[in-house]
N, CA, C and O atoms as a GROMACS GRO file, in nm:
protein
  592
    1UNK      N    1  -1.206  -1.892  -1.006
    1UNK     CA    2  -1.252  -1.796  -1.104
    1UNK      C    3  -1.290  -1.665  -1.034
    1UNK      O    4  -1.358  -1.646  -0.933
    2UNK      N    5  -1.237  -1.595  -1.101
    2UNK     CA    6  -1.319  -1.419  -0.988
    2UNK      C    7  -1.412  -1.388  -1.078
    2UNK      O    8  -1.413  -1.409  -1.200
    3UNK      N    9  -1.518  -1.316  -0.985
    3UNK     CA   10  -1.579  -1.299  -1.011
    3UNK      C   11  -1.621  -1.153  -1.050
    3UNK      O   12  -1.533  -1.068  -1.038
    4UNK      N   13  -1.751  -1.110  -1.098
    4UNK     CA   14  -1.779  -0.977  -1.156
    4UNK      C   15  -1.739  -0.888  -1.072
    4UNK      O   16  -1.656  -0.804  -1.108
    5UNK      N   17  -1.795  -0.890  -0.930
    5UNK     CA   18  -1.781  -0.751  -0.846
    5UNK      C   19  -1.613  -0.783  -0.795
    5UNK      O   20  -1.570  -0.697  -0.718
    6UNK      N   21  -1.522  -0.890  -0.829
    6UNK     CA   22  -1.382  -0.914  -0.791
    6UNK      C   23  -1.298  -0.806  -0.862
    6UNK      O   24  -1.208  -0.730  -0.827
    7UNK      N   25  -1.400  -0.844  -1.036
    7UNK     CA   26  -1.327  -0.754  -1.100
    7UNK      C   27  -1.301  -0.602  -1.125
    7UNK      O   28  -1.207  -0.532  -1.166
    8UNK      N   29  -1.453  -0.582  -1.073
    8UNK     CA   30  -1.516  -0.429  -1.073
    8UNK      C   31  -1.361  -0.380  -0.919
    8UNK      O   32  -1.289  -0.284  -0.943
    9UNK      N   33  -1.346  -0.439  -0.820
    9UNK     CA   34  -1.316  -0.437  -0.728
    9UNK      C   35  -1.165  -0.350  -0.751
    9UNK      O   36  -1.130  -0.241  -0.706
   10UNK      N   37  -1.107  -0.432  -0.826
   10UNK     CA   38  -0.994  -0.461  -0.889
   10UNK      C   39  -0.911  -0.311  -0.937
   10UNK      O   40  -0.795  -0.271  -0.939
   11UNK      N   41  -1.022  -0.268  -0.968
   11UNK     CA   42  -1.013  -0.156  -1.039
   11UNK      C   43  -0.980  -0.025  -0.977
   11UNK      O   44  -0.950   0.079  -1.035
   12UNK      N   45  -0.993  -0.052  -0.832
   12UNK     CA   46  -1.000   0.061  -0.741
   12UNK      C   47  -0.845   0.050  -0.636
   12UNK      O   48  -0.805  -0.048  -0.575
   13UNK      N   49  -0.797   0.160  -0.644
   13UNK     CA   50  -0.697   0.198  -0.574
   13UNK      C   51  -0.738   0.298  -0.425
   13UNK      O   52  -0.743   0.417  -0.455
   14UNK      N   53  -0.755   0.283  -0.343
   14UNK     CA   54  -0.798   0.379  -0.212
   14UNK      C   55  -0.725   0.408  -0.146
   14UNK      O   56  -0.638   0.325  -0.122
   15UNK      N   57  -0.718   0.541  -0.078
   15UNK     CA   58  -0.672   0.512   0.038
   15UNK      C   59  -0.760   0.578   0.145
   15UNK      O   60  -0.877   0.601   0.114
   16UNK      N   61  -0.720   0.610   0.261
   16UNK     CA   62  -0.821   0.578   0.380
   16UNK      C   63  -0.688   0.610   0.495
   16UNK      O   64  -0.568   0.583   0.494
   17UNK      N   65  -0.789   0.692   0.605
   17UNK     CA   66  -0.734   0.718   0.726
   17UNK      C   67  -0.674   0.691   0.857
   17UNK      O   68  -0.735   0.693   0.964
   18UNK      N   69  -0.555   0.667   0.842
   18UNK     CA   70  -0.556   0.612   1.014
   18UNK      C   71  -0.428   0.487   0.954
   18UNK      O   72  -0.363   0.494   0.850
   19UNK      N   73  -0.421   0.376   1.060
   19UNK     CA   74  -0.355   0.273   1.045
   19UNK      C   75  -0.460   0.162   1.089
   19UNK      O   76  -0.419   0.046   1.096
   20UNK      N   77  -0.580   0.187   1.114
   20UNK     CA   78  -0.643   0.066   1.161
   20UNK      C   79  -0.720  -0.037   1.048
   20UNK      O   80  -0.790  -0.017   0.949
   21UNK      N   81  -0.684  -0.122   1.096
   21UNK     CA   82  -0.694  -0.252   1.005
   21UNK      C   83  -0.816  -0.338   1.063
   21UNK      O   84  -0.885  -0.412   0.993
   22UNK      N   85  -0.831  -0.321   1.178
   22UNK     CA   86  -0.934  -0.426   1.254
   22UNK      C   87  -1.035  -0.452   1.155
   22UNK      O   88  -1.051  -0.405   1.042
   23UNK      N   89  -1.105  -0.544   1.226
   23UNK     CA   90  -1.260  -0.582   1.150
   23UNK      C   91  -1.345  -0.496   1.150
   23UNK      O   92  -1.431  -0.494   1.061
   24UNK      N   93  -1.342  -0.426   1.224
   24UNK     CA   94  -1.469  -0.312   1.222
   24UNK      C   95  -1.396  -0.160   1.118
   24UNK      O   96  -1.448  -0.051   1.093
   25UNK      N   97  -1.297  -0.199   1.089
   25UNK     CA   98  -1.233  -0.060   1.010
   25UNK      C   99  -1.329  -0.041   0.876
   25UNK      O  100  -1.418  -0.121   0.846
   26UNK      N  101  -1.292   0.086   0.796
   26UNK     CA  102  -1.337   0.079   0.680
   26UNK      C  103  -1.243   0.015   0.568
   26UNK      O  104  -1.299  -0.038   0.472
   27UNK      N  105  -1.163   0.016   0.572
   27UNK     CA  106  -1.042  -0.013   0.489
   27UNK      C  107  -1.048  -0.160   0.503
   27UNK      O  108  -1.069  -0.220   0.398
   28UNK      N  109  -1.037  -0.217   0.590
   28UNK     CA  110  -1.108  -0.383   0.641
   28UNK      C  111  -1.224  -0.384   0.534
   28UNK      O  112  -1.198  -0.413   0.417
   29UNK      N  113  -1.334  -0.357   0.569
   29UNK     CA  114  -1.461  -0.359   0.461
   29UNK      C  115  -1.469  -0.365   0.376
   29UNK      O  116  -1.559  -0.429   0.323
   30UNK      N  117  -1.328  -0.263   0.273
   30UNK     CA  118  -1.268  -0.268   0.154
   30UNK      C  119  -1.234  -0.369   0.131
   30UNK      O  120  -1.307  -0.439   0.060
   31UNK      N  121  -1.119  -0.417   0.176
   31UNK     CA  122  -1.065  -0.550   0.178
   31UNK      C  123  -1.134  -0.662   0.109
   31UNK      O  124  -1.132  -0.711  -0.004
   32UNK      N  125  -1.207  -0.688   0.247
   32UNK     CA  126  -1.300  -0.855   0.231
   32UNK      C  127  -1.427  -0.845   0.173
   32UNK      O  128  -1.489  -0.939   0.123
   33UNK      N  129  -1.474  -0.699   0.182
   33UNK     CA  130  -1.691  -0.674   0.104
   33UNK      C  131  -1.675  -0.674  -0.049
   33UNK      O  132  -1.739  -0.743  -0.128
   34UNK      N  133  -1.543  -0.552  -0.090
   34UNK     CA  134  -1.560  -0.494  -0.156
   34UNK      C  135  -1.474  -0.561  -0.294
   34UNK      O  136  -1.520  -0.569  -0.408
   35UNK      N  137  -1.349  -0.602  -0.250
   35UNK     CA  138  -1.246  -0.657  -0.355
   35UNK      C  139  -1.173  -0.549  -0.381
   35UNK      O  140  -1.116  -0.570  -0.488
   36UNK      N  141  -1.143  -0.433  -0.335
   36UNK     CA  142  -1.050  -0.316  -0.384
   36UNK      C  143  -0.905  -0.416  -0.405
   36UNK      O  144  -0.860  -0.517  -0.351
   37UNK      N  145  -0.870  -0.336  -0.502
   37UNK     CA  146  -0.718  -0.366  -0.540
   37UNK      C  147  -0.595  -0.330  -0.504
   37UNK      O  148  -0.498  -0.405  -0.518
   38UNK      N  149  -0.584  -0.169  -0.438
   38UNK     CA  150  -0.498  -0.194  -0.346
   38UNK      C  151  -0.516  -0.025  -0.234
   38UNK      O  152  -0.622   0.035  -0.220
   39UNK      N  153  -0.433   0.000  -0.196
   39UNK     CA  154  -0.407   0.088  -0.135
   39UNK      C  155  -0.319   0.181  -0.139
   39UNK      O  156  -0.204   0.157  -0.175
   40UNK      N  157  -0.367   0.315  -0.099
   40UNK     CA  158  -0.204   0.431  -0.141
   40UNK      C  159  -0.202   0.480   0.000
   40UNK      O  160  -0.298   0.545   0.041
   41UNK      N  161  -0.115   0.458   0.065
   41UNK     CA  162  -0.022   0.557   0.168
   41UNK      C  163   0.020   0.664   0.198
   41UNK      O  164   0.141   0.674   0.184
   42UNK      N  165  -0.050   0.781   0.249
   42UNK     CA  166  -0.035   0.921   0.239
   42UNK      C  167  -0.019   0.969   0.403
   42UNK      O  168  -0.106   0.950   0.489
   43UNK      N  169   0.107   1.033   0.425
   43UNK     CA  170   0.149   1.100   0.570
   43UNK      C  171   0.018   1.228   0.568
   43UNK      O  172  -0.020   1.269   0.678
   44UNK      N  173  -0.035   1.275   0.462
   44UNK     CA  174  -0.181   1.365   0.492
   44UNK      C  175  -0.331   1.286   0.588
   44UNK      O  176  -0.426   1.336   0.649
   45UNK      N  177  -0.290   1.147   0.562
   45UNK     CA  178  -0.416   1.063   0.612
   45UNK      C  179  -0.395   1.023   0.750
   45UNK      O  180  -0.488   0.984   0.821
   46UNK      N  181  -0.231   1.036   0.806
   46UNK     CA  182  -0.221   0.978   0.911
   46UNK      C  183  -0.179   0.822   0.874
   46UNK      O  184  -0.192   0.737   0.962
   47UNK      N  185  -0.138   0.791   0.767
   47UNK     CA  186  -0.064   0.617   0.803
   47UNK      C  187   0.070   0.610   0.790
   47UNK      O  188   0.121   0.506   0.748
   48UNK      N  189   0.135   0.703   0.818
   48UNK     CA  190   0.294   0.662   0.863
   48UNK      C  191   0.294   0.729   1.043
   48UNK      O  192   0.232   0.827   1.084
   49UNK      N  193   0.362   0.662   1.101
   49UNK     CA  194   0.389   0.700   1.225
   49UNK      C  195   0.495   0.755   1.232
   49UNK      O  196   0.582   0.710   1.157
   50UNK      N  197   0.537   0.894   1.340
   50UNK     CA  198   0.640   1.013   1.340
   50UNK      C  199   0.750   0.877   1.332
   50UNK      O  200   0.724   0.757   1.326
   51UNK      N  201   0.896   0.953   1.334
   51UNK     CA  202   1.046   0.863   1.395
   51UNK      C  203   1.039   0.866   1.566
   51UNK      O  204   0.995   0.944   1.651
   52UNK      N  205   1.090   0.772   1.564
   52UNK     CA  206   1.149   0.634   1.505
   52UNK      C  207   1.100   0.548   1.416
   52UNK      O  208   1.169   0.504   1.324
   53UNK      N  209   0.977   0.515   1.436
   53UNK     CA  210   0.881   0.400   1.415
   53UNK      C  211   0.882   0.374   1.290
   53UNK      O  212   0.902   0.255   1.264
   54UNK      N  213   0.864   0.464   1.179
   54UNK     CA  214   0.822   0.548   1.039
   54UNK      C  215   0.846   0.396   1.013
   54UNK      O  216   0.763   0.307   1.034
   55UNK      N  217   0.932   0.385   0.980
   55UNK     CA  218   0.904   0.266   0.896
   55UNK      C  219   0.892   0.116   0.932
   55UNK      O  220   0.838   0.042   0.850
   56UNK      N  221   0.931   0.073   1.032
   56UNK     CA  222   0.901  -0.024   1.119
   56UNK      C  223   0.727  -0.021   1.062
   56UNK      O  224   0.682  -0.078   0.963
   57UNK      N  225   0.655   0.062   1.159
   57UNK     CA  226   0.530   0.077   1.156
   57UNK      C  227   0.453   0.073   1.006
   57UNK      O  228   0.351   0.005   0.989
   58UNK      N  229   0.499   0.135   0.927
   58UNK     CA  230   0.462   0.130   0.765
   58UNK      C  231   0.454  -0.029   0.745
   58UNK      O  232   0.348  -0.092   0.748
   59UNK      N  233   0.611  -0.097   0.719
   59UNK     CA  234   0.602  -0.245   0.698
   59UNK      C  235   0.505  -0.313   0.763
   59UNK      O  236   0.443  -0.404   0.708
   60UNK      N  237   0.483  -0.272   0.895
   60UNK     CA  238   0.356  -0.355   0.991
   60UNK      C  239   0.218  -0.334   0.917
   60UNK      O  240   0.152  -0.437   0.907
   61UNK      N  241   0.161  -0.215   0.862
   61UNK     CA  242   0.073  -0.153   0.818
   61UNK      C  243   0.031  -0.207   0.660
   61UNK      O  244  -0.072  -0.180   0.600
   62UNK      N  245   0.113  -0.267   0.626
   62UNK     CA  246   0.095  -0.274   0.469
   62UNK      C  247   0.100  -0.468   0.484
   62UNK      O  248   0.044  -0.541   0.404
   63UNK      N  249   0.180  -0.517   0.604
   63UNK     CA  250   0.161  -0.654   0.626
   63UNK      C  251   0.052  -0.684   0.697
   63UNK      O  252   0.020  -0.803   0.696
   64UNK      N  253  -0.031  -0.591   0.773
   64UNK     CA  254  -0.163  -0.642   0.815
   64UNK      C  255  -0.256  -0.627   0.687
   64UNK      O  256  -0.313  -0.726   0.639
   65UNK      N  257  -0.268  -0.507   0.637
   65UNK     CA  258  -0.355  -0.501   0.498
   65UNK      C  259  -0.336  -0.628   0.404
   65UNK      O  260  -0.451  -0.665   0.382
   66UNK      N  261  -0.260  -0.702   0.346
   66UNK     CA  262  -0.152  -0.810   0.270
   66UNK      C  263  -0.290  -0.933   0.344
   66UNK      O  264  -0.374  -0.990   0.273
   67UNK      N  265  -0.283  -0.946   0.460
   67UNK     CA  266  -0.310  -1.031   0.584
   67UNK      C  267  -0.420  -1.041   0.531
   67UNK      O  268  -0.449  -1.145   0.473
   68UNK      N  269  -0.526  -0.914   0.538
   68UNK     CA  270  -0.634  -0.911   0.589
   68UNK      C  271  -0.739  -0.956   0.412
   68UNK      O  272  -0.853  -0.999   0.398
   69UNK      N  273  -0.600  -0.908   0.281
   69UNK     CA  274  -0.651  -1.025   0.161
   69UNK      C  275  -0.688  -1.129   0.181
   69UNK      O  276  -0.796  -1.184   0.158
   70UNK      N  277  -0.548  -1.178   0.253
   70UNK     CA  278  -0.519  -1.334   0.249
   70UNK      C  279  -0.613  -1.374   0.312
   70UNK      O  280  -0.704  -1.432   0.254
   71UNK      N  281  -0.615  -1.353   0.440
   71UNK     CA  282  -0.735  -1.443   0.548
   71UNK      C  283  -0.903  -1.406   0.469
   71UNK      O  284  -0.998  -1.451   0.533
   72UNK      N  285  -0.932  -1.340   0.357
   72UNK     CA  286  -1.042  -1.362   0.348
   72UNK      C  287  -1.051  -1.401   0.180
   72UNK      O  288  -1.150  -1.381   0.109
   73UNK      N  289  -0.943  -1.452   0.141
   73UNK     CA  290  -0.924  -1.555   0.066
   73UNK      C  291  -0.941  -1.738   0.058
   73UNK      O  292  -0.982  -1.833  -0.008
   74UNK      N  293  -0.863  -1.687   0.198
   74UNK     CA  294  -0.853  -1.868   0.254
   74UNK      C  295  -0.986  -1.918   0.386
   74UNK      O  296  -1.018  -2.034   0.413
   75UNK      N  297  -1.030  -1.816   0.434
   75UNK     CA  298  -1.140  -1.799   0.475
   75UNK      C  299  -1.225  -1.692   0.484
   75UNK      O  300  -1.254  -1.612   0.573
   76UNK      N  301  -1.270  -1.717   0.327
   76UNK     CA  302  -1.390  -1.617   0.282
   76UNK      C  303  -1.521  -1.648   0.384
   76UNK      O  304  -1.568  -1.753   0.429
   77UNK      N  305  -1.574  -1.451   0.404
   77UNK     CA  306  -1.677  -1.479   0.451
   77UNK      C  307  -1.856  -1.544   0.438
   77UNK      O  308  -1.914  -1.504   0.337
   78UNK      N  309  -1.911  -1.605   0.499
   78UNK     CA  310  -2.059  -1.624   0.410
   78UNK      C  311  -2.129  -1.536   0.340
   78UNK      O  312  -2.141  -1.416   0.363
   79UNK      N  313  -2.174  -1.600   0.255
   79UNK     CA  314  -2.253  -1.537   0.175
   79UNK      C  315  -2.407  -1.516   0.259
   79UNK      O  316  -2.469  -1.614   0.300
   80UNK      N  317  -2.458  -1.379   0.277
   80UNK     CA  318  -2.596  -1.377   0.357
   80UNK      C  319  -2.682  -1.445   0.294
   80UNK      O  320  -2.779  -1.472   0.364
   81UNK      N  321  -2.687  -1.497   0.152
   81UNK     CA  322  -2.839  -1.515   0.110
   81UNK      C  323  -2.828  -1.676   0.138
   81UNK      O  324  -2.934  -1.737   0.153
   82UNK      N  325  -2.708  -1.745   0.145
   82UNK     CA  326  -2.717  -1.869   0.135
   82UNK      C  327  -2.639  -1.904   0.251
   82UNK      O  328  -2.704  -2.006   0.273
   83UNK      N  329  -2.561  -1.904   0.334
   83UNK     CA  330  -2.510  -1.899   0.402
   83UNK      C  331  -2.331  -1.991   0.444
   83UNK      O  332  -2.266  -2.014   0.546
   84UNK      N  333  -2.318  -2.012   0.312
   84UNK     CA  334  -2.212  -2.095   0.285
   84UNK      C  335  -2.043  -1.941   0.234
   84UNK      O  336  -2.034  -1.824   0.198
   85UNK      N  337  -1.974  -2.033   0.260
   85UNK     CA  338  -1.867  -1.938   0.215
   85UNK      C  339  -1.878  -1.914   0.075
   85UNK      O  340  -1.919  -1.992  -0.011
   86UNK      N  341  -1.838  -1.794   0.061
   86UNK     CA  342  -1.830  -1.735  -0.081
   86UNK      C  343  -1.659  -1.769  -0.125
   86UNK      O  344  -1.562  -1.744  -0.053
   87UNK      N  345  -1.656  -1.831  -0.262
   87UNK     CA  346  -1.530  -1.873  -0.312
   87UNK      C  347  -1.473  -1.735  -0.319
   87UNK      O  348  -1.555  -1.644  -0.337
   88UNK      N  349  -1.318  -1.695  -0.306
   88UNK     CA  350  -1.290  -1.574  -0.302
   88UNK      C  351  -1.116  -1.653  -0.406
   88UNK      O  352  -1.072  -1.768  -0.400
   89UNK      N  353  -1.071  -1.554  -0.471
   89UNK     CA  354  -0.932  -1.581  -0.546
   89UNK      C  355  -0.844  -1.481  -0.469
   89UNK      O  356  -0.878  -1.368  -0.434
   90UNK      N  357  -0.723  -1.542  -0.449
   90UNK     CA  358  -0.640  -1.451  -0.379
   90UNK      C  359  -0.566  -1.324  -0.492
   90UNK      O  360  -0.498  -1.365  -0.586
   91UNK      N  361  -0.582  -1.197  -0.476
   91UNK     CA  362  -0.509  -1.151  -0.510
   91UNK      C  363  -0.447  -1.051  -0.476
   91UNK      O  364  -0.522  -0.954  -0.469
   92UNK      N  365  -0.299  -1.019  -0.442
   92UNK     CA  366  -0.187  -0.939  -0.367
   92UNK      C  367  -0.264  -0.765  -0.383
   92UNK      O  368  -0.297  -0.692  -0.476
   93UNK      N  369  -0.266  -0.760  -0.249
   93UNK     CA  370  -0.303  -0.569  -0.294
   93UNK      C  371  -0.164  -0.489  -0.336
   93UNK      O  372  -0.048  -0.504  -0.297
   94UNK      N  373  -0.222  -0.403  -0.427
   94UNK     CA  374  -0.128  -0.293  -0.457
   94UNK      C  375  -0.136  -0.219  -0.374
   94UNK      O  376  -0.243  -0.171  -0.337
   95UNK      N  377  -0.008  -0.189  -0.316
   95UNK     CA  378   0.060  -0.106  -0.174
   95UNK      C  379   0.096  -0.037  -0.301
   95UNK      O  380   0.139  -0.082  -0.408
   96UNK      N  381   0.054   0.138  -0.245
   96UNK     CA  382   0.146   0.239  -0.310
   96UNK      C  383   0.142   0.370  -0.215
   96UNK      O  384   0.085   0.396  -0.109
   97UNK      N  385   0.221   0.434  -0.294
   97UNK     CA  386   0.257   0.595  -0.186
   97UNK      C  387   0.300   0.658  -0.290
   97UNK      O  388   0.319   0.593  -0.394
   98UNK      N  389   0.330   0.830  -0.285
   98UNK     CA  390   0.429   0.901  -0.302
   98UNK      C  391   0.574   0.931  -0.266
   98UNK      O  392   0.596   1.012  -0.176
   99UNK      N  393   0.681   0.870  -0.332
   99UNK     CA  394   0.832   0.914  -0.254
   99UNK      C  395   0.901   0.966  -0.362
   99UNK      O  396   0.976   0.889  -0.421
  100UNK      N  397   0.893   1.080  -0.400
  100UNK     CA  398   0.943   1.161  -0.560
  100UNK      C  399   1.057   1.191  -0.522
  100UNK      O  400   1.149   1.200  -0.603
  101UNK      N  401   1.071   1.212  -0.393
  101UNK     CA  402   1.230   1.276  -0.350
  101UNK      C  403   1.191   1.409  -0.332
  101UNK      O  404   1.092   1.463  -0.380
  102UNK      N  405   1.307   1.472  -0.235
  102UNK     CA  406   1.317   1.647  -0.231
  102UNK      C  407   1.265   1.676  -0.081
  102UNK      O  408   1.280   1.791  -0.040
  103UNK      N  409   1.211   1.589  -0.002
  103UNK     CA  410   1.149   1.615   0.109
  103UNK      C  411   0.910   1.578   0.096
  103UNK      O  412   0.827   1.507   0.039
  104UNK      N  413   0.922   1.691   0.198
  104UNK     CA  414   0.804   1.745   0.180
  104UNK      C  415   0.767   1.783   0.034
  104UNK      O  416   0.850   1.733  -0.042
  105UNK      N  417   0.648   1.871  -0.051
  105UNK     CA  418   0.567   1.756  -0.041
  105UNK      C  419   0.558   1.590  -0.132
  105UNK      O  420   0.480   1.495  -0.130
  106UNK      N  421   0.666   1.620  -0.196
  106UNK     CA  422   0.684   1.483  -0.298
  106UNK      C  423   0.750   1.360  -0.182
  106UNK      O  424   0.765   1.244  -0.217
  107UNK      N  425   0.773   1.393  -0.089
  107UNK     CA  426   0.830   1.234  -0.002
  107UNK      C  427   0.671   1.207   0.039
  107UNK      O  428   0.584   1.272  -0.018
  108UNK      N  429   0.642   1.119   0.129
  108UNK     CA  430   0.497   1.083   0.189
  108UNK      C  431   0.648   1.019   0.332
  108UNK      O  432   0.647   1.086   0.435
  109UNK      N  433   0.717   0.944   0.328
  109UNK     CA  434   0.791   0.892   0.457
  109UNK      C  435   0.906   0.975   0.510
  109UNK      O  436   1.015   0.942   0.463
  110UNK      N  437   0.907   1.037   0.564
  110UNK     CA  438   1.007   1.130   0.580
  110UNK      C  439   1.088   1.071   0.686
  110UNK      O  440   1.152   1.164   0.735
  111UNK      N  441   1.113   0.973   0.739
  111UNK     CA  442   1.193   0.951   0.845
  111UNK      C  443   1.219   0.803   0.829
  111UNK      O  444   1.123   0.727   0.820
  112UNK      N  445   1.367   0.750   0.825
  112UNK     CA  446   1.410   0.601   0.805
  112UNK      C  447   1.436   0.575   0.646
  112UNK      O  448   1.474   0.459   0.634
  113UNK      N  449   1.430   0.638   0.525
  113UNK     CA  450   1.445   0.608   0.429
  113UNK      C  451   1.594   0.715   0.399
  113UNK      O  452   1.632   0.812   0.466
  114UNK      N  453   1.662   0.650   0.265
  114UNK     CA  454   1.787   0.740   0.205
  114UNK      C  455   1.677   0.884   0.195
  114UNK      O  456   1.555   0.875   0.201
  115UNK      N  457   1.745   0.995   0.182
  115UNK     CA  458   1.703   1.126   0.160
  115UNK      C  459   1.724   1.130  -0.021
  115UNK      O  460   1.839   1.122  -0.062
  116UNK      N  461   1.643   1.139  -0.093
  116UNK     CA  462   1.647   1.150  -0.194
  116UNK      C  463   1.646   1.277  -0.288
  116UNK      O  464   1.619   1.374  -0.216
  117UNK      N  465   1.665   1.316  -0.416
  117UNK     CA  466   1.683   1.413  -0.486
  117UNK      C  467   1.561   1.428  -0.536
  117UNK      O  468   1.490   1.327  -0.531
  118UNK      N  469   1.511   1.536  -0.589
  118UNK     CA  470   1.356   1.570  -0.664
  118UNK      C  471   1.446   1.504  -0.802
  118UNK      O  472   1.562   1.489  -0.842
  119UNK      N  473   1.300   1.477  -0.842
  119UNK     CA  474   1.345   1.435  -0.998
  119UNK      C  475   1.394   1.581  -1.093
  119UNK      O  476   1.476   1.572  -1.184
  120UNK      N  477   1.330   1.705  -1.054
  120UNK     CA  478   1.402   1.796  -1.122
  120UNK      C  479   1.537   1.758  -1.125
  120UNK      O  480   1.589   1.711  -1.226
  121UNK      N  481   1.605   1.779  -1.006
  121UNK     CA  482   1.768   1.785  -0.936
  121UNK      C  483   1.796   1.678  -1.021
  121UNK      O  484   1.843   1.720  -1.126
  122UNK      N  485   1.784   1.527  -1.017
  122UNK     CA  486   1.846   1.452  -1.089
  122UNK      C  487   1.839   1.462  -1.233
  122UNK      O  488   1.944   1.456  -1.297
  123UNK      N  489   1.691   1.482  -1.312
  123UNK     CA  490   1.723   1.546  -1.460
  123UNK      C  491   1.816   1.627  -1.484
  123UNK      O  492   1.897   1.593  -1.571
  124UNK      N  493   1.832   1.750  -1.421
  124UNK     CA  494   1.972   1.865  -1.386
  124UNK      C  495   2.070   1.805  -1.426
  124UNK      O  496   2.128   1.845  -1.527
  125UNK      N  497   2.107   1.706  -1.365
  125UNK     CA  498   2.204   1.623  -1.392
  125UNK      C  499   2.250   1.562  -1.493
  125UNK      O  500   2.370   1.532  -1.495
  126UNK      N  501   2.140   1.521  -1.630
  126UNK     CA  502   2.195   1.518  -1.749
  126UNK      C  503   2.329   1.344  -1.721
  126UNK      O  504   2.433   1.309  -1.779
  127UNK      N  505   2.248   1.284  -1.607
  127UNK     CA  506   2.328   1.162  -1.585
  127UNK      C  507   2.251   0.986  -1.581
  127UNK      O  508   2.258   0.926  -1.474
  128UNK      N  509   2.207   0.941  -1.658
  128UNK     CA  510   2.168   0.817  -1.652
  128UNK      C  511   2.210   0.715  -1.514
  128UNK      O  512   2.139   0.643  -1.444
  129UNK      N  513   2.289   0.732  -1.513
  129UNK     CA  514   2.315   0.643  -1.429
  129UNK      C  515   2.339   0.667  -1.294
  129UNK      O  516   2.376   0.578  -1.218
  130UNK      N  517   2.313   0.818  -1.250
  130UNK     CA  518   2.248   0.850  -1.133
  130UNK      C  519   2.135   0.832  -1.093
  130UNK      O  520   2.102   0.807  -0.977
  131UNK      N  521   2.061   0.846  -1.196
  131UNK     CA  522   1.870   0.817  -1.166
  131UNK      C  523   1.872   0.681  -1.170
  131UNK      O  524   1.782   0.608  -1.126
  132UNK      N  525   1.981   0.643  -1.227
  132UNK     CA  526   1.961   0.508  -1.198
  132UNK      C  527   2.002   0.452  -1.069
  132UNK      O  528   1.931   0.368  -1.014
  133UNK      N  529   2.111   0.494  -1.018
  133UNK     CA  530   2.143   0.436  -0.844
  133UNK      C  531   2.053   0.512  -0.784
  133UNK      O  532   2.019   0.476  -0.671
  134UNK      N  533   2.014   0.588  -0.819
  134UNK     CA  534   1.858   0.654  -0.713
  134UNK      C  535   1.720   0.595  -0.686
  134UNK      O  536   1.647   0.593  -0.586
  135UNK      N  537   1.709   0.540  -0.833
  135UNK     CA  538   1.642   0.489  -0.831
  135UNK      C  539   1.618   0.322  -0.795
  135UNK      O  540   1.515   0.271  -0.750
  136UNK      N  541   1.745   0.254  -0.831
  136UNK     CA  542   1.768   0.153  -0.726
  136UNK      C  543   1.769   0.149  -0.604
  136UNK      O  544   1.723   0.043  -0.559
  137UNK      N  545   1.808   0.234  -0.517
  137UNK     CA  546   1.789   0.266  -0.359
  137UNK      C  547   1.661   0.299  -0.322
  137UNK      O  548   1.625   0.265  -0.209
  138UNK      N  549   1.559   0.377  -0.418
  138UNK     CA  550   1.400   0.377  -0.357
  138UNK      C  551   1.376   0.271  -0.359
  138UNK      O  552   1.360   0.204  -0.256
  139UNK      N  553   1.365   0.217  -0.500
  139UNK     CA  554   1.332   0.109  -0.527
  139UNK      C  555   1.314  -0.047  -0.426
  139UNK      O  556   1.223  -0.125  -0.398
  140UNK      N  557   1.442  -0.032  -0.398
  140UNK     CA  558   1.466  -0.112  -0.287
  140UNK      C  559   1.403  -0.067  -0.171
  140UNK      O  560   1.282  -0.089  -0.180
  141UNK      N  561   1.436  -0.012  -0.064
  141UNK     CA  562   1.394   0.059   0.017
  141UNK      C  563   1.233   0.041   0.047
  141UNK      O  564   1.173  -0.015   0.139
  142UNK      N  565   1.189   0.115  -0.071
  142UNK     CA  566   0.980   0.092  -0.026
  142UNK      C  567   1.006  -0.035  -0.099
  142UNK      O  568   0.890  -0.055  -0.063
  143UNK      N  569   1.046  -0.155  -0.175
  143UNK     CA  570   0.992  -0.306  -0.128
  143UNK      C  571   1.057  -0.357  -0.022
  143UNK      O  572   0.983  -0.444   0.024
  144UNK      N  573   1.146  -0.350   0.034
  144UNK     CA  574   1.116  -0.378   0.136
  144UNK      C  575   1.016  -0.352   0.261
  144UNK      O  576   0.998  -0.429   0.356
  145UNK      N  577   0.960  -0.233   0.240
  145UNK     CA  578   0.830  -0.200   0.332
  145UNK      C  579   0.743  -0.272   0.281
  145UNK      O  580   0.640  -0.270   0.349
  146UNK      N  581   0.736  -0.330   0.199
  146UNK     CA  582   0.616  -0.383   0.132
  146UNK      C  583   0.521  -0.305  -0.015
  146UNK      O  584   0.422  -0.350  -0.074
  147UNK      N  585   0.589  -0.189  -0.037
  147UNK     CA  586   0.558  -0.127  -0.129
  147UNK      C  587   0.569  -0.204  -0.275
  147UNK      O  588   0.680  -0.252  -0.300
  148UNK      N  589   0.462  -0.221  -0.380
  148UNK     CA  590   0.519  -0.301  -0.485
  148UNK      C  591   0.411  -0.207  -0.619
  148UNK      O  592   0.420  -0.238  -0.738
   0.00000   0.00000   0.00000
């Protein structure tokens, strides 16, 4: 059963600086204290790494966050007042970002992904079924990073 502050938790989308995940991070704290629901990905905060890496490093970044649910799902931490584990329900963080297409500033990954069209350019187009293979190729693309 989740609980009140699971749900209050739930509710919150963050994001946060850096790529560090450790235990002592803030985004960690989020994680396992707080119950946030997921996370957004912004190249302004510093969590994509330059090329090569870009996306290698992203997928790593969004599978330690994923991790750092899980492990305090399946081993939730004690509760201070009583000192027993606190029951925790697993639930998947929302990984998100900006990738609108066009570059800068509507991409957030600029290196390792298809180069995409601004959504202006493809409306222009007056073509369904271009936004639609466009949009199948993001689509694809950030889940496989882990984006969902």
């Amino acid at each position: 059963m989740i609980t009140p502050e699971e749900r209050v938790g739930q509710l919150f989308l963050v994001n946060f600086a850096g790529t560090d995940t450790s235990e002592t991070s803030q985004i960690y704290d989020l994680i396992v204290n707080q119950h946030i629901g997921g996370v957004v990905l912004l190249a302004q905060n510093d969590n994509f790494a330059p090329a090569p890496n870009t996306v290698a490093d992203a997928r790593d970044l969004i599978r330690r966050l994923q991790q750092a649910e899980w492990d305090s799902a399946v081993r939730p931490p004690d509760d201070p007042n009583t000192g027993r584990p606190v029951s925790r329900v697993y639930i998947p963080l929302f990984a998100a970002t900006v990738q609108d297409g066009d570059g800068p500033p509507g991409d957030q990954i600029l290196s390792g992904l298809t180069p995409q069209p601004s959504q202006m350019a493809l409306g222009a187009t007056w073509s369904p079924d271009l936004a639609r293979k466009v949009g199948v190729i993001a689509g694809r693309e950030l889940a496989d990073l882990g984006f969902n």
